[in-house]
VMD Tcl script that draws the C-alpha trace (Angstrom):
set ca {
  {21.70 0.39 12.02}
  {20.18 -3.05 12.81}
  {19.16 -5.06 9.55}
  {14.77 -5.72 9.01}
  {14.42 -8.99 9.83}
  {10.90 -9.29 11.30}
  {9.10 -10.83 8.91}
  {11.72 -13.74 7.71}
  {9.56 -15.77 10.05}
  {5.90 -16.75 10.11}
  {4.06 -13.65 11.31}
  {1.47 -14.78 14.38}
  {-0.09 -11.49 14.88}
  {-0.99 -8.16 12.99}
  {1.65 -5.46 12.89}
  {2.63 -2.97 15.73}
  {5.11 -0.39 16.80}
  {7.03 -2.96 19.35}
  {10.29 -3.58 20.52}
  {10.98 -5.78 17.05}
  {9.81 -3.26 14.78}
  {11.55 -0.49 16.76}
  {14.84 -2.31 16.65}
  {15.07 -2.14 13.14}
  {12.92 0.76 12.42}
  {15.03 2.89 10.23}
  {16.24 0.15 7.93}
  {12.64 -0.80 7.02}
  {11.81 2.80 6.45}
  {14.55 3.50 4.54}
  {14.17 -0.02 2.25}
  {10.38 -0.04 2.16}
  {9.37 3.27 1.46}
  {10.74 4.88 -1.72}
  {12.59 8.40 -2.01}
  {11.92 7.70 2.40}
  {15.59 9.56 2.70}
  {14.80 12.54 -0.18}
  {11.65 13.14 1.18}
  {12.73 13.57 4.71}
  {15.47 16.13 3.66}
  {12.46 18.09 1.47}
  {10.34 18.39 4.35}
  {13.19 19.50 6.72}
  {14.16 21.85 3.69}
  {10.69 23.60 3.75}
  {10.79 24.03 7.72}
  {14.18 25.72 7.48}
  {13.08 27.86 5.22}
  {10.47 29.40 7.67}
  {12.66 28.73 11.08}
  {13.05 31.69 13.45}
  {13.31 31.26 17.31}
  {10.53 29.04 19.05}
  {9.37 27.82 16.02}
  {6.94 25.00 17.50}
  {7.22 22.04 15.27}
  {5.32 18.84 16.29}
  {6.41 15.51 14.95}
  {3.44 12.90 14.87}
  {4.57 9.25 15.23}
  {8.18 10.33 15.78}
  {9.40 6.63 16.14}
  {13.03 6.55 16.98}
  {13.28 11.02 16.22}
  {15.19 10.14 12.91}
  {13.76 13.20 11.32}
  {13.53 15.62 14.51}
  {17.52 14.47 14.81}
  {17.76 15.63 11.33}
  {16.25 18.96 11.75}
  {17.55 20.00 14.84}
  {21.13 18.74 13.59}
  {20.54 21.72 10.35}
  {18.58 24.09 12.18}
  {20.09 27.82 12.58}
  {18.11 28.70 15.51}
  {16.80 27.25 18.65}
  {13.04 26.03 17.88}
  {11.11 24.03 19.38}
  {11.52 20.46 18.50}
  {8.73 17.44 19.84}
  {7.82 14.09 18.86}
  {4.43 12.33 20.04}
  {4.73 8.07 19.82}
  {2.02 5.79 21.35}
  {4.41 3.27 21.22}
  {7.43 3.21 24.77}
  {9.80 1.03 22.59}
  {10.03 3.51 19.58}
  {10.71 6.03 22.74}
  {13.40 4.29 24.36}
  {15.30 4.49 21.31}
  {14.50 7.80 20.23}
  {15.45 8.55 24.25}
  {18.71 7.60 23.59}
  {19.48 8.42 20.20}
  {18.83 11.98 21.61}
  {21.05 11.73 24.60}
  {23.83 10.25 22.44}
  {23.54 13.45 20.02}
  {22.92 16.06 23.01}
  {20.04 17.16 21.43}
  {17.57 19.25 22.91}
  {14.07 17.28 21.67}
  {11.01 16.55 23.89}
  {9.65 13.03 23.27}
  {6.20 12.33 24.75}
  {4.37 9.20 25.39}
  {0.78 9.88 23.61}
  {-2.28 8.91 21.82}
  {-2.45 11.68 18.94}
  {-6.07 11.40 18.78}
  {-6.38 12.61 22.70}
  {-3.64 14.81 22.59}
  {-3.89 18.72 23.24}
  {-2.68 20.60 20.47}
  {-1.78 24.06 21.23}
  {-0.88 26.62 18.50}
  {1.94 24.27 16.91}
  {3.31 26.08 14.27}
  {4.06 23.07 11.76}
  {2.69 19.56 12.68}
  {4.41 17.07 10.22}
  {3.09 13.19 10.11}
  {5.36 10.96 8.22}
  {3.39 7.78 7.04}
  {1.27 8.26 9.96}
  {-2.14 8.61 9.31}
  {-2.64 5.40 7.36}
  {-2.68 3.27 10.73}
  {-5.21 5.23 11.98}
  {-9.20 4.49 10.80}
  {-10.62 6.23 8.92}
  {-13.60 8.02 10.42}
  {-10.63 8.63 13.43}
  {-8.38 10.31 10.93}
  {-11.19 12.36 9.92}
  {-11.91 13.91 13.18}
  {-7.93 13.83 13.90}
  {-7.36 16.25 10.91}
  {-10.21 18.95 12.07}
  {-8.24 18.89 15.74}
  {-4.91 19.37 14.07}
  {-6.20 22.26 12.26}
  {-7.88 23.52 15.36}
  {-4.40 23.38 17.01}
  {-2.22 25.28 14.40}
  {-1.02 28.95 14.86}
  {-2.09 31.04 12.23}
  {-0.81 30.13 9.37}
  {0.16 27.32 10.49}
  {1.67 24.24 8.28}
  {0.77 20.09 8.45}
  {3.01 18.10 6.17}
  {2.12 14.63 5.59}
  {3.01 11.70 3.26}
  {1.06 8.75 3.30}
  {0.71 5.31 1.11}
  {-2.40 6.13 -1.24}
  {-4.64 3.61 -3.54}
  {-5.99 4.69 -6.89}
  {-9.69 4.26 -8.42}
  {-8.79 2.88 -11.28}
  {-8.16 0.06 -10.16}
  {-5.64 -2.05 -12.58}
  {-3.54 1.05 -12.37}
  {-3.48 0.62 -8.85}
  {-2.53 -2.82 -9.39}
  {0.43 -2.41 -12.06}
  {1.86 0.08 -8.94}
  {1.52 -2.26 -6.14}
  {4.04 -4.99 -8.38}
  {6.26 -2.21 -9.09}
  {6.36 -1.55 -5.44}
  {6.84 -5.24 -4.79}
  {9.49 -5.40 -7.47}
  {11.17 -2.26 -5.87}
  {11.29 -3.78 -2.66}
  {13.01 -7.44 -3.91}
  {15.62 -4.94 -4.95}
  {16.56 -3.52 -1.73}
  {16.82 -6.97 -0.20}
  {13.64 -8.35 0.57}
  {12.38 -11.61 -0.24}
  {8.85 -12.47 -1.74}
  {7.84 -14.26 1.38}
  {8.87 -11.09 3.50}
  {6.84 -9.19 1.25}
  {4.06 -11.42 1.18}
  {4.13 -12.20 5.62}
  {4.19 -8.06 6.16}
  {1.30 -7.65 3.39}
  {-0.34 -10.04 5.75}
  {0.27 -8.02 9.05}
  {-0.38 -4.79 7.58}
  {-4.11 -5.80 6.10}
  {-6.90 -3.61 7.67}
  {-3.96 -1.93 9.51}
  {-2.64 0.19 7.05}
  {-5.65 1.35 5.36}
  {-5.21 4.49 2.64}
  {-6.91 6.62 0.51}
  {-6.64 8.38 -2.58}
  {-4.67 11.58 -3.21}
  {-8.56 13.06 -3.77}
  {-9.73 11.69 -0.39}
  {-6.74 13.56 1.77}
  {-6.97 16.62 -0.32}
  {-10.67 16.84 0.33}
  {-10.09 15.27 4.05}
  {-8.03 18.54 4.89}
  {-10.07 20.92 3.14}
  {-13.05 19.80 5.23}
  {-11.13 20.35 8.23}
  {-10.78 24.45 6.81}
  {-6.97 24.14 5.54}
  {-7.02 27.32 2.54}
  {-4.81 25.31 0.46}
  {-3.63 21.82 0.07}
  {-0.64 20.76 -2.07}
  {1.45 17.36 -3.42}
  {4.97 18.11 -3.33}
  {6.68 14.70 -3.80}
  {4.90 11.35 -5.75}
  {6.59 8.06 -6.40}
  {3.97 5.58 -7.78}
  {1.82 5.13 -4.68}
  {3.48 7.16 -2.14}
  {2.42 10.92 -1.51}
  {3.89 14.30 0.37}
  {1.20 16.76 1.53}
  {2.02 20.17 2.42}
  {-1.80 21.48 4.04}
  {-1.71 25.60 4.93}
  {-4.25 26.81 7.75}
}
mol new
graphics top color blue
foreach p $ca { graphics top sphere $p radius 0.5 }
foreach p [lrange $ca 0 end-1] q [lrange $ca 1 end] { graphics top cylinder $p $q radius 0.2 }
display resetview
């Protein structure tokens, strides 16, 4: 796994899914987002649980297919594994990280907010939804539920902010102190703080409960919380 190294220089231009990030993808997720690894193994935990032959699960923002990899490498029986990425250099890796691993996962070039979704059975988003605006990830979350089976599941986890706002402050230097610990120094912190403003935008745990209840999702659920980081499990 290559090392993060992207932001040890000056950053010229806000962040995106290119060849740089994608190159290093899985060592910033794993040291930048906390519990990244346990989470991931919770979320594949709750799909097994329900797995039975053609089980359509959708992975949105599948980067390189860590976590499809993962699933289909625990999985009993032969569902049906997909990942949507807008961006061709997360896909090229994910391409052959697949190939390498002989494993049967369709990868598909796409803009989630276009895409046709057609009775997916679980449609999981992993840090996802942040990047998209807001009024966008509105209108995304009413197709999604649109597009689920019956019964159908959307798992998310997403960066959230808190109204009161010193709290929300106290968490954000834990965070920072959390990631000097896994290697990063405070002017890599501070250069991908830089790229990620008005890119990363989130809300509160309130605002994506509500957001998927609008959409018509019966019940809406945290399963995981470190500080400022959030699993959703959202039932149609």
């Amino acid at each position: 796994m290559e090392k993060d190294k992207v932001f040890t220089e000056k950053i010229v231009k806000k962040f995106e899914f290119d060849e740089a990030v994608a190159s290093v993808f899985d060592d910033m997720l794993s040291r930048s987002v906390p519990f990244y690894d346990e989470v991931r193994k919770l979320v594949i935990s709750l799909i097994l649980a329900e797995q039975k032959e053609g089980l359509k699960v959708l992975d949105l923002g599948s980067s390189t297919a860590k976590f499809l990899l993962d699933l289909h490498s625990k999985m009993d029986v032969n569902m049906q594994l997909k990942g949507l990425d807008n961006s061709q250099a997360m896909l090229d890796r994910a391409e052959q990280k697949c190939q390498a691993f002989g494993a049967n996962i369709e990868l598909e070039l796409a803009d989630m907010l276009t895409y046709e979704y057609k009775q997916e059975d679980v449609i999981v988003a992993n840090y996802t939804l942040q990047f998209i605006r807001p009024m966008q990830r509105v209108e995304l979350i009413k197709k999604l539920y649109e597009g689920l089976s019956d019964e159908g599941v959307f798992i998310f986890s997403e960066k959230v902010v808190f109204e009161d706002k010193k709290l929300d402050k106290e968490l954000i230097d834990i965070y920072y102190d959390y990631k000097k610990e896994q290697g990063y120094s405070e002017y890599e912190i501070a250069q991908k703080r830089e790229a990620l403003e008005n890119v990363l935008i989130p809300f509160t745990i309130e605002e994506n409960i509500q957001m998927c209840k609008d959409a018509g999702f019966r019940s809406v659920d945290t399963i995981f919380q470190w500080s400022n980081f959030v699993t959703f499990v959202s039932k149609k």
